[in-house]
C-alpha positions as a LaTeX table, in Angstrom:
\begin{tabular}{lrrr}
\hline
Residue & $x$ (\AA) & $y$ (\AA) & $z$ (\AA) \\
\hline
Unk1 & 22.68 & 37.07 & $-7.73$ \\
Unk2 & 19.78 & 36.79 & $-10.40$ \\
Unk3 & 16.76 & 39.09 & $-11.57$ \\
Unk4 & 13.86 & 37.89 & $-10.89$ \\
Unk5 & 10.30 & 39.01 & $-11.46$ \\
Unk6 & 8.57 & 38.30 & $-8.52$ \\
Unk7 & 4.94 & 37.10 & $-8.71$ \\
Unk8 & 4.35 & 37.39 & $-5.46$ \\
Unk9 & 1.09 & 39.82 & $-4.47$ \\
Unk10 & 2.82 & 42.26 & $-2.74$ \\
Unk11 & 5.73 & 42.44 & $-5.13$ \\
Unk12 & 4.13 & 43.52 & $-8.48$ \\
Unk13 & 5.81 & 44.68 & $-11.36$ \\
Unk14 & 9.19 & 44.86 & $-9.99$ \\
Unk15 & 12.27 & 43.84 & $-12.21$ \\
Unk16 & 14.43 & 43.19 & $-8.61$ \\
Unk17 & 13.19 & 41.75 & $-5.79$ \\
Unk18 & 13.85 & 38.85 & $-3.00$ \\
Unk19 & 13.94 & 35.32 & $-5.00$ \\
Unk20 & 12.95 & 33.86 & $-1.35$ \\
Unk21 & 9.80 & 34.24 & 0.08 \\
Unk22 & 10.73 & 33.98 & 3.66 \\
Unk23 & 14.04 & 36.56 & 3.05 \\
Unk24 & 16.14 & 34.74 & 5.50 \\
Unk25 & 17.88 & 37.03 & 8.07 \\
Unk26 & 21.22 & 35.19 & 6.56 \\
Unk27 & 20.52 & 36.96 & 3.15 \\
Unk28 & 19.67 & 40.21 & 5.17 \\
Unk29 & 22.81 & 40.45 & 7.06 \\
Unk30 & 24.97 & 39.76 & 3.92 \\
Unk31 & 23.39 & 42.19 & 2.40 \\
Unk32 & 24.12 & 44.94 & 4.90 \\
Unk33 & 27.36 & 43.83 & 5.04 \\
Unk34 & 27.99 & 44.52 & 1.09 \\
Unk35 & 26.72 & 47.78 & 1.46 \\
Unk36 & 29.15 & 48.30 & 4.27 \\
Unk37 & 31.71 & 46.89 & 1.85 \\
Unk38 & 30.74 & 49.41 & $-0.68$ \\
Unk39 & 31.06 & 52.48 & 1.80 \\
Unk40 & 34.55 & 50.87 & 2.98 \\
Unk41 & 35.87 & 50.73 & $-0.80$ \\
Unk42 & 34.61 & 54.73 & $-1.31$ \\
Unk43 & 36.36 & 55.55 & 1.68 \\
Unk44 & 39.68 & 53.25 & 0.59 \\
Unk45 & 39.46 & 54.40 & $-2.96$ \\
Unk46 & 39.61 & 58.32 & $-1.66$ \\
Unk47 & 42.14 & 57.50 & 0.94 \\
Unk48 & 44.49 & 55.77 & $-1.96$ \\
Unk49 & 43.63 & 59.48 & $-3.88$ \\
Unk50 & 44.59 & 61.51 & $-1.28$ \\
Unk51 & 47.99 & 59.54 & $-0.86$ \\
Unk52 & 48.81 & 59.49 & $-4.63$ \\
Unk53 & 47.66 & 62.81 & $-5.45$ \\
Unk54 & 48.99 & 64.57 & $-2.14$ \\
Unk55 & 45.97 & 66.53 & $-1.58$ \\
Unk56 & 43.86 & 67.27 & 1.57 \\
Unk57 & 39.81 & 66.35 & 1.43 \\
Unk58 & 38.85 & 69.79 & 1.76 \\
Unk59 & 40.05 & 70.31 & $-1.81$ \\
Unk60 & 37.86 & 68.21 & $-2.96$ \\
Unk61 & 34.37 & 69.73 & $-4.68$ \\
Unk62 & 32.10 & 71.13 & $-2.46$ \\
Unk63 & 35.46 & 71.50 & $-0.11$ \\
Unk64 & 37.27 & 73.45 & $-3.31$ \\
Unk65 & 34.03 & 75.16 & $-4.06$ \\
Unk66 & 33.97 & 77.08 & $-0.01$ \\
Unk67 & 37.90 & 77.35 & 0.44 \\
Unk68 & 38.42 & 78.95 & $-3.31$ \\
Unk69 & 35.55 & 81.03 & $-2.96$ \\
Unk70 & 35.78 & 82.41 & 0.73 \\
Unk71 & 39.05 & 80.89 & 2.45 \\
Unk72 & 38.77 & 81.75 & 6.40 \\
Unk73 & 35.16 & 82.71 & 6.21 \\
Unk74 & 36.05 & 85.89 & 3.96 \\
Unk75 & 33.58 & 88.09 & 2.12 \\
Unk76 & 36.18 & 89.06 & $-0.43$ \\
Unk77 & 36.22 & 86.09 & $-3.39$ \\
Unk78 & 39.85 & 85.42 & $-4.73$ \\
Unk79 & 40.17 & 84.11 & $-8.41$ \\
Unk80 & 39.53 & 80.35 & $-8.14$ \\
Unk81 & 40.90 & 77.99 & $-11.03$ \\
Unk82 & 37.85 & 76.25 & $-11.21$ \\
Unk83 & 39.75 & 74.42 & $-14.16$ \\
Unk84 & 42.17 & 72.84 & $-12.31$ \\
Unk85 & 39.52 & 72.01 & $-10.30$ \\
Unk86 & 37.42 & 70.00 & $-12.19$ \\
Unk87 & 40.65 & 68.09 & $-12.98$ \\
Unk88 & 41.47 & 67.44 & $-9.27$ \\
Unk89 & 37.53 & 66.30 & $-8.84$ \\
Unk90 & 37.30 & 63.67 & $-11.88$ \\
Unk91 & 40.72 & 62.21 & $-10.36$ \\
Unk92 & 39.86 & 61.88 & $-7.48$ \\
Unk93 & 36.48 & 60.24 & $-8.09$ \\
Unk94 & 38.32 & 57.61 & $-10.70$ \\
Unk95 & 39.89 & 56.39 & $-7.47$ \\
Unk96 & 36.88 & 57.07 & $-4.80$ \\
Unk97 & 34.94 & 54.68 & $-7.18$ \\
Unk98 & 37.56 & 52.27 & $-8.78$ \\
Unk99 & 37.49 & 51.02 & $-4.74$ \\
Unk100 & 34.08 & 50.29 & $-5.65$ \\
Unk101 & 34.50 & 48.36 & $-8.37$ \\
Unk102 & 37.27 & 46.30 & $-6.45$ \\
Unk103 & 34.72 & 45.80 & $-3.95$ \\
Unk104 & 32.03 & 44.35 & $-6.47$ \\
Unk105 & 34.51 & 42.08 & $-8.37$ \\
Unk106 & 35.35 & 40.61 & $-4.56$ \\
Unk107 & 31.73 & 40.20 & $-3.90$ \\
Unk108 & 30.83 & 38.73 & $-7.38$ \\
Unk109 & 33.92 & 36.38 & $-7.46$ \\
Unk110 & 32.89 & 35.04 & $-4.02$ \\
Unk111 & 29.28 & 35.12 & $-4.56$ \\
Unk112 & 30.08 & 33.26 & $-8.01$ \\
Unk113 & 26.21 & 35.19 & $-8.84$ \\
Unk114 & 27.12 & 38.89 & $-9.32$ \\
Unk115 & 26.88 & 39.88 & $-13.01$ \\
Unk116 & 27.14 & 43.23 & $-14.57$ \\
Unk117 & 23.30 & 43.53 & $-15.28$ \\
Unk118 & 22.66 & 42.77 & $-11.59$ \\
Unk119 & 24.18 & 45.90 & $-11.55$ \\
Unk120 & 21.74 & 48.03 & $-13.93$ \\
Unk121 & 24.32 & 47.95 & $-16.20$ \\
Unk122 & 21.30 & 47.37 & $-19.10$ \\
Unk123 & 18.19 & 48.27 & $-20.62$ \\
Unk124 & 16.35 & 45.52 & $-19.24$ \\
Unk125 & 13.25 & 44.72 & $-21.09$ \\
Unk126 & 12.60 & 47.76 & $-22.32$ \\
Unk127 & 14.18 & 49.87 & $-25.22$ \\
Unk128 & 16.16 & 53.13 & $-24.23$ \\
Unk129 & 13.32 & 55.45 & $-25.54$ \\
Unk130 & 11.33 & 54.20 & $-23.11$ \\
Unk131 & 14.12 & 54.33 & $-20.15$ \\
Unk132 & 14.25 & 58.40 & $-21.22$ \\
Unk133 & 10.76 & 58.42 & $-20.45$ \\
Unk134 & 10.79 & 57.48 & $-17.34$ \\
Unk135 & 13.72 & 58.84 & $-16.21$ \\
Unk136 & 12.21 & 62.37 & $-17.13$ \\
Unk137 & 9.18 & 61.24 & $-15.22$ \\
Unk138 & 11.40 & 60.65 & $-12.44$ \\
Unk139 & 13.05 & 63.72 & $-12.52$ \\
Unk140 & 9.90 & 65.70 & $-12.83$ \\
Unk141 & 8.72 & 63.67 & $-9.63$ \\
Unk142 & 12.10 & 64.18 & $-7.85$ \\
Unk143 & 12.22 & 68.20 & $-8.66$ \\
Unk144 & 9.28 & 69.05 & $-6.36$ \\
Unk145 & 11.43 & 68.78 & $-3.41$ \\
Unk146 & 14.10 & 70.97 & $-4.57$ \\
Unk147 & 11.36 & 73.33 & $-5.81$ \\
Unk148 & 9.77 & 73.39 & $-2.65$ \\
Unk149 & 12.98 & 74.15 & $-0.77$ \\
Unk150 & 13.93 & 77.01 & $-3.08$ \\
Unk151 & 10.36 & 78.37 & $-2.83$ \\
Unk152 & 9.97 & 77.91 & 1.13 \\
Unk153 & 13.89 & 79.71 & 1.35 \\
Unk154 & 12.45 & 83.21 & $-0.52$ \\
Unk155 & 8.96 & 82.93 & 1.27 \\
Unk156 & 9.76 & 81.89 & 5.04 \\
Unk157 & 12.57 & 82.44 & 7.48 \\
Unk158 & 13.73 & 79.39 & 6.98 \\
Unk159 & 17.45 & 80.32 & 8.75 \\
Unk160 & 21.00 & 80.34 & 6.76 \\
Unk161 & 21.78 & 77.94 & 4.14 \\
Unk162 & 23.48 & 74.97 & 3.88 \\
Unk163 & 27.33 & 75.79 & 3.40 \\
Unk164 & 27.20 & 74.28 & 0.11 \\
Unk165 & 24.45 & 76.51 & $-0.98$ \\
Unk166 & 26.35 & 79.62 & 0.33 \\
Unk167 & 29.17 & 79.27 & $-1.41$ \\
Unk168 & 26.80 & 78.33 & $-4.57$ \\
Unk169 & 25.43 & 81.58 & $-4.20$ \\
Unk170 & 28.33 & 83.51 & $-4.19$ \\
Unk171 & 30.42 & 82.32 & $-6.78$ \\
Unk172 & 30.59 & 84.02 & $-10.59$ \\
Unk173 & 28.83 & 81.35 & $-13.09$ \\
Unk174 & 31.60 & 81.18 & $-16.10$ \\
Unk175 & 32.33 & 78.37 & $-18.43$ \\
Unk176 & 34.95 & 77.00 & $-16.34$ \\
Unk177 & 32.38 & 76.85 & $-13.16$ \\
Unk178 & 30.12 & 74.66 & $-15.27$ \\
Unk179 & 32.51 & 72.94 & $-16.69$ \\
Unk180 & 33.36 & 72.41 & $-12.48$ \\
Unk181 & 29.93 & 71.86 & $-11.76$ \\
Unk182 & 29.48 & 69.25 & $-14.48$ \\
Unk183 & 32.20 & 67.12 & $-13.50$ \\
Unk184 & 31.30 & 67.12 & $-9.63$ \\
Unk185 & 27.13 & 67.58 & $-10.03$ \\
Unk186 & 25.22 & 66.80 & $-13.05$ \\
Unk187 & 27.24 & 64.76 & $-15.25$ \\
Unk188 & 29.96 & 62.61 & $-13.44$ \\
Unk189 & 28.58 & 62.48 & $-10.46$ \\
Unk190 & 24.82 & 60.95 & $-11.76$ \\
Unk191 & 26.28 & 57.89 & $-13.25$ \\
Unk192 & 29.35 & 57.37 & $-10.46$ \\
Unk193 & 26.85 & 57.59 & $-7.54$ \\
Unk194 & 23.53 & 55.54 & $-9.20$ \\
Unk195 & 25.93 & 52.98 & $-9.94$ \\
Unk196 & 27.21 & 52.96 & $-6.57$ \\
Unk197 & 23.94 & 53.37 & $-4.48$ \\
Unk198 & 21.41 & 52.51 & $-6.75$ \\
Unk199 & 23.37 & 49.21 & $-9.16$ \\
Unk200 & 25.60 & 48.37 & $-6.01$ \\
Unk201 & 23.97 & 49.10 & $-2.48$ \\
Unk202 & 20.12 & 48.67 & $-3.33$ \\
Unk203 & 20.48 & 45.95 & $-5.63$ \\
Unk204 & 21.91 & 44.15 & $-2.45$ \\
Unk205 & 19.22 & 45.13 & $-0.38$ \\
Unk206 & 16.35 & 44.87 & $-3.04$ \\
Unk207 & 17.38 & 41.34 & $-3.13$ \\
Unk208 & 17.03 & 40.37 & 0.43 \\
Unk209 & 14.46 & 42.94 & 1.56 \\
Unk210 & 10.65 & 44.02 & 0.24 \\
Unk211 & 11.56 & 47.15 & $-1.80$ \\
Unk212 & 10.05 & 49.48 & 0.30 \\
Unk213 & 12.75 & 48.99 & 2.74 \\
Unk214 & 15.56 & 48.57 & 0.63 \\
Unk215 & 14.23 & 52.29 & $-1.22$ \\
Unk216 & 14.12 & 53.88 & 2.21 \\
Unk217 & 17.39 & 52.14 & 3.90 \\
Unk218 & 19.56 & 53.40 & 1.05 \\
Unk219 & 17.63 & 56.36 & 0.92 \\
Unk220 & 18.62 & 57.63 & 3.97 \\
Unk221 & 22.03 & 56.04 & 3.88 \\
Unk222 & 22.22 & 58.45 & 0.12 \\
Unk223 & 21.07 & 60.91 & 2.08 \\
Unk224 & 23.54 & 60.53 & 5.04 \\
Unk225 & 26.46 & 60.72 & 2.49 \\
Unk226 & 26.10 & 63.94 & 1.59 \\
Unk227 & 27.42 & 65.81 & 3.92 \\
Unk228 & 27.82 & 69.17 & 1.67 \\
Unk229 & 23.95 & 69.58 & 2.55 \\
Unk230 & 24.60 & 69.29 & 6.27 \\
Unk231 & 23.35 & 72.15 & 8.53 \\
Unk232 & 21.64 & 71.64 & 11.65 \\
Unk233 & 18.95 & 74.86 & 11.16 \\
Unk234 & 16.01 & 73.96 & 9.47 \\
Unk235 & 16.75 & 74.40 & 5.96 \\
Unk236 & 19.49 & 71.79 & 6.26 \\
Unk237 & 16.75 & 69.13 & 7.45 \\
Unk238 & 14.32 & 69.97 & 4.92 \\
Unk239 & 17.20 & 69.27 & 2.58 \\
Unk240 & 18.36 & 65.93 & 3.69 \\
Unk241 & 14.48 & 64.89 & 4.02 \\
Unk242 & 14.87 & 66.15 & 0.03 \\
Unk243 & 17.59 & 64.09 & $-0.52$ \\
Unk244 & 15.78 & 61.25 & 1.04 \\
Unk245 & 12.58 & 61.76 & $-1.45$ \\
Unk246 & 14.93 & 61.81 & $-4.85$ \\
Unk247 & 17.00 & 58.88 & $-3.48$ \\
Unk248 & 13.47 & 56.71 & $-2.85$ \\
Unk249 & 12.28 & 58.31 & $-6.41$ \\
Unk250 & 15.79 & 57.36 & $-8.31$ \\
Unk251 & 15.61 & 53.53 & $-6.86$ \\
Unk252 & 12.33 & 53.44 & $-7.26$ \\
Unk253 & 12.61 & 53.62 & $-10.88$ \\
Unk254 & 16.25 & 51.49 & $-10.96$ \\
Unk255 & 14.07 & 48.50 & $-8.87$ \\
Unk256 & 11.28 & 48.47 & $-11.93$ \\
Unk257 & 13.43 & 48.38 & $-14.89$ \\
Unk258 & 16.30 & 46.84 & $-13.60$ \\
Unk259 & 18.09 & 49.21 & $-15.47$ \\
Unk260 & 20.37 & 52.42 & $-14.20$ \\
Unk261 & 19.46 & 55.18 & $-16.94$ \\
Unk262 & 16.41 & 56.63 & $-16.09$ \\
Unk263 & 17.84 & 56.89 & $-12.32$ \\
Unk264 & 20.98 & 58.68 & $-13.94$ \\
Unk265 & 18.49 & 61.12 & $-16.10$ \\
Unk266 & 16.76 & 61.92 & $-13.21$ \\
Unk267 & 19.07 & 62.60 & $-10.75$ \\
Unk268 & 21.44 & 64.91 & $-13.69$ \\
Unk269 & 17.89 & 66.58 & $-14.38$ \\
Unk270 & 17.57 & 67.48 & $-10.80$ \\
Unk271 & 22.16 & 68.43 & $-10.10$ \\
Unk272 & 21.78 & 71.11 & $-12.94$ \\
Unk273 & 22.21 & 74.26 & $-11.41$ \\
Unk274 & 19.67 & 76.83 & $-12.54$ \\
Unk275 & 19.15 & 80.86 & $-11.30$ \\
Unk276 & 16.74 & 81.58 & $-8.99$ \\
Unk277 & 15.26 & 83.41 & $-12.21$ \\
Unk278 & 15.04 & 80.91 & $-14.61$ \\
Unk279 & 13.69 & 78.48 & $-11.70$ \\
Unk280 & 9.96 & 78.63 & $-13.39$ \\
Unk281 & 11.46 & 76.86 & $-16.70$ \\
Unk282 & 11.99 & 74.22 & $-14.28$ \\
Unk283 & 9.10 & 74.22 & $-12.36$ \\
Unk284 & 6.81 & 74.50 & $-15.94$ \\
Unk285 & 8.77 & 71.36 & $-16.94$ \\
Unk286 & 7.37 & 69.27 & $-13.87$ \\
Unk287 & 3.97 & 70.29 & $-13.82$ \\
Unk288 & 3.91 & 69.47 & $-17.60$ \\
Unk289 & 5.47 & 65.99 & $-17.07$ \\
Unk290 & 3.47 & 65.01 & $-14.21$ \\
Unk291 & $-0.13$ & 66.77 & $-15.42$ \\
Unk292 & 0.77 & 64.31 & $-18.60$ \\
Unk293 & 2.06 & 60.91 & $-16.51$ \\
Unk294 & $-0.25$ & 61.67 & $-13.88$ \\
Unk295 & $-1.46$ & 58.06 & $-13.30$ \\
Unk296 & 1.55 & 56.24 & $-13.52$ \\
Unk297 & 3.03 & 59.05 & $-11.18$ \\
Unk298 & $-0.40$ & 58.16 & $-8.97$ \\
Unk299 & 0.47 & 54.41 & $-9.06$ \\
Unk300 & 4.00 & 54.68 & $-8.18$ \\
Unk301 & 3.49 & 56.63 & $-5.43$ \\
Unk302 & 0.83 & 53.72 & $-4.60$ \\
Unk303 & 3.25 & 51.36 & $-5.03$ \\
Unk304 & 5.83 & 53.00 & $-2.71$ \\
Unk305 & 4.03 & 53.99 & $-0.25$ \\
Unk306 & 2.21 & 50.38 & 0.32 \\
Unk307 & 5.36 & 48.66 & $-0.01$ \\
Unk308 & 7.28 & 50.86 & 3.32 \\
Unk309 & 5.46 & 49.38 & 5.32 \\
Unk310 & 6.22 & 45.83 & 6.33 \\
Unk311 & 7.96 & 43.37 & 8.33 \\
Unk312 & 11.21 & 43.91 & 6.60 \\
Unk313 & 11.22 & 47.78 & 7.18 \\
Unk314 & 11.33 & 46.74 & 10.82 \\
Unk315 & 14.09 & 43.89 & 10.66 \\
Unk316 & 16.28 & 46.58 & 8.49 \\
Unk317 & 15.95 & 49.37 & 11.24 \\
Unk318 & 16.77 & 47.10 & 13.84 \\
Unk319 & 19.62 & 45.56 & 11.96 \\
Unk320 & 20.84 & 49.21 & 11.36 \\
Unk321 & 20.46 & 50.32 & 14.64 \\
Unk322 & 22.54 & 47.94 & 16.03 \\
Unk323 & 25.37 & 47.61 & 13.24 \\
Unk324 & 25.47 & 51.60 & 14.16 \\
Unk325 & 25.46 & 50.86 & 17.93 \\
Unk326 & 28.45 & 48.47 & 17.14 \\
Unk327 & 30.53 & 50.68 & 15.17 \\
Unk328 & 30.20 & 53.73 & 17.60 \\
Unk329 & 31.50 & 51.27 & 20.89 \\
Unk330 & 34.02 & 50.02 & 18.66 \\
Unk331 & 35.32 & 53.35 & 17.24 \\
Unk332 & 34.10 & 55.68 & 19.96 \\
Unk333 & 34.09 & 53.66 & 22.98 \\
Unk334 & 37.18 & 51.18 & 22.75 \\
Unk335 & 39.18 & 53.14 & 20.22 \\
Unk336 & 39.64 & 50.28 & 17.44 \\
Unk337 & 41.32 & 51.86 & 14.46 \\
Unk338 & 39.03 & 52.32 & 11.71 \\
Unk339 & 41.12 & 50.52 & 9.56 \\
Unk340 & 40.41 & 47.16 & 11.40 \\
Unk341 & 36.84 & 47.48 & 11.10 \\
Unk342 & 36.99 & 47.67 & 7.20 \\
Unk343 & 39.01 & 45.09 & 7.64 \\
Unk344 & 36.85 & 43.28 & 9.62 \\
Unk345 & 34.13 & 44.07 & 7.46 \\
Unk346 & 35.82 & 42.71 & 4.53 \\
Unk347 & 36.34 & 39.54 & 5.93 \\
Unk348 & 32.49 & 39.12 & 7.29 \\
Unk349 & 31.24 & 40.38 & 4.03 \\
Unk350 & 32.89 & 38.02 & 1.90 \\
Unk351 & 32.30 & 35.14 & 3.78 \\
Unk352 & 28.40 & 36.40 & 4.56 \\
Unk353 & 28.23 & 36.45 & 0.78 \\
Unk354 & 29.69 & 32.90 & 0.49 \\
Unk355 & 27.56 & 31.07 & 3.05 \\
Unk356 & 24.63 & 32.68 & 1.77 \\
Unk357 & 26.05 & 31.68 & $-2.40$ \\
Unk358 & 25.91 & 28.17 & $-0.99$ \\
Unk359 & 22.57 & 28.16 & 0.97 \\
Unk360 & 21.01 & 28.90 & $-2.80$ \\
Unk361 & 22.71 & 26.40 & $-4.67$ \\
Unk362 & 22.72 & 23.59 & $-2.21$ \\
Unk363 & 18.47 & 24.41 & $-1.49$ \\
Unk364 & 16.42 & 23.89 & $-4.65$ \\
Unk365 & 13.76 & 25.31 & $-3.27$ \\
Unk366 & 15.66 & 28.72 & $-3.15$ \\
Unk367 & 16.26 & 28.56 & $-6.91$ \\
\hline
\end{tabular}
């Protein structure tokens, strides 16, 4: 897989993009495929955790957060060891996303193309001053959802909170719950997940379809993960649509550097925790950034918007649609075993990635 600055009109500026013009539906497939892949080795990395470490999910971060906090739906909040905790968490994630990184060596020794700055695993071709920059930007950009959430929750009946949010609420802010939140919110979980859905999933996609497409297919599939946000009232849809925006905002900026840190700084600027109180320091913060990068914010908004909008937005949603059609009649309807669809995935992945390896090397015109 390569980097390669398109020239291309409706490509400008952007440090990953499709090398082919036409974007084959070869390279498409493969590409949802790896992402698939990815998902598989997240789930096979946290089912090898909770094997080894003999623990059910539900102990696992937001699950610790609700079951230490208010076991059996209690009002009355035990003592949690939020300590042992934060230990359980950062083990469980080294396994949850070493399957990743098992997954991206298969794909990279198959694909004989995947290298470690294809995975924004660099500063690209700009200097880390300038990555800061932008990643505040990004966060600045990326807060107004959350702000608007918080705001529309004290202002309008907006119905309960998210369980996540409930718990968050309810629980006594010491060291050791920061030191909890760090490892499974703003620290840890920044660089684990933007190298996971931002170097990994979108730099598939970003390489076989127009960015707009790849930003909002693995912004909704970032999204979709996060089940800790999930509530079917209305302030759980307004969240996910949230997660949506910061997920389109944090590969926004990963697609025009090439380069993973200002998507990190962003997305740990927007996972720090902060009191409904001392929610105007935040809010000061992103009028000041954004009053002051108010034109590139203007132009990057141009740039998004113009670019969701094409063929490739429609050949992804189709191609979605019916991989998710597949997996429900296969899991729902004929009762396959998950386990032999990641198999199966596997298998098509790798060889997807292959075919498609060869097609570019054996096609100068693709090189």
């Amino acid at each position: 897989m390569s980097d390669p600055v398109s020239s291309r009109p409706d490509l400008p500026g952007f440090a990953i993009s499709p090398a082919d013009a036409q974007r084959r539906w070869l390279d498409q497939i493969a590409a949802i495929a790896c992402v698939m892949l990815v998902i598989v080795g997240m789930y096979w990395g946290g089912d090898v955790a909770l094997h080894f470490m003999r623990i059910d999910f539900n102990t696992v971060f937001g699950g610790i957060l609700m079951e230490l906090c208010y076991p059996h739906g209690s009002d009355t909040a035990p003592d949690p060891d939020f300590t042992q905790a934060s230990w359980v968490n950062a083990e469980f994630f080294a396994y949850q996303y070493g399957g990743v990184v098992v997954v991206l060596v298969l794909l990279g020794l198959v694909g004989r193309r995947l290298r470690v700055r294809d995975l924004g695993i660099t500063t690209g071709q700009r200097n880390l001053g300038q990555l800061i920059v932008i990643g505040v930007t990004a966060g600045a950009v990326a807060n107004i959802a959350s702000t608007v959430i918080f705001a529309g929750k004290e202002l309008f009946p907006l119905g309960d909170d998210t369980p996540f949010w409930w718990a968050m609420d309810r629980v006594e802010w010491d060291l050791d719950m920061w030191i909890f939140m760090a490892v499974g919110s703003y620290v840890l979980v920044p660089l684990l997940e933007e190298f996971a859905y931002r170097g990994g999933m979108l730099g598939f996609m970003a390489r076989a379809f127009a960015p707009g497409a790849a930003l909002l297919g693995v912004g909704i599939l970032f999204a979709a993960m996060h089940s800790q946000y999930w509530s079917l009232g209305p302030i759980g849809m307004i969240t996910l649509v949230g997660v949506i925006y910061a997920g389109v905002i944090f590969g926004y900026v990963f697609l025009r550097t090439g380069s993973l840190v200002p998507a990190i700084i962003a997305h740990a600027m927007i996972n720090v925790p902060v009191a409904l109180e001392y929610e105007w320091l935040r809010v000061g913060l992103t009028v000041a950034v954004i009053l002051i990068a108010r034109r590139q914010i203007w132009e990057a908004g141009r740039r998004i918007a113009s670019s969701l909008w094409s063929v490739d937005t429609l050949h992804l949603g189709l191609l979605a649609a019916m991989t998710y059609a597949g997996y429900w009649a296969l899991t729902m309807h004929w009762q396959v075993d998950r386990k032999i669809i990641e198999i199966c995935v596997l298998v098509a992945a790798l060889g997807l990635v292959f075919l498609a390896g060869r097609r570019k090397v054996s096609d100068p015109a693709l090189q």
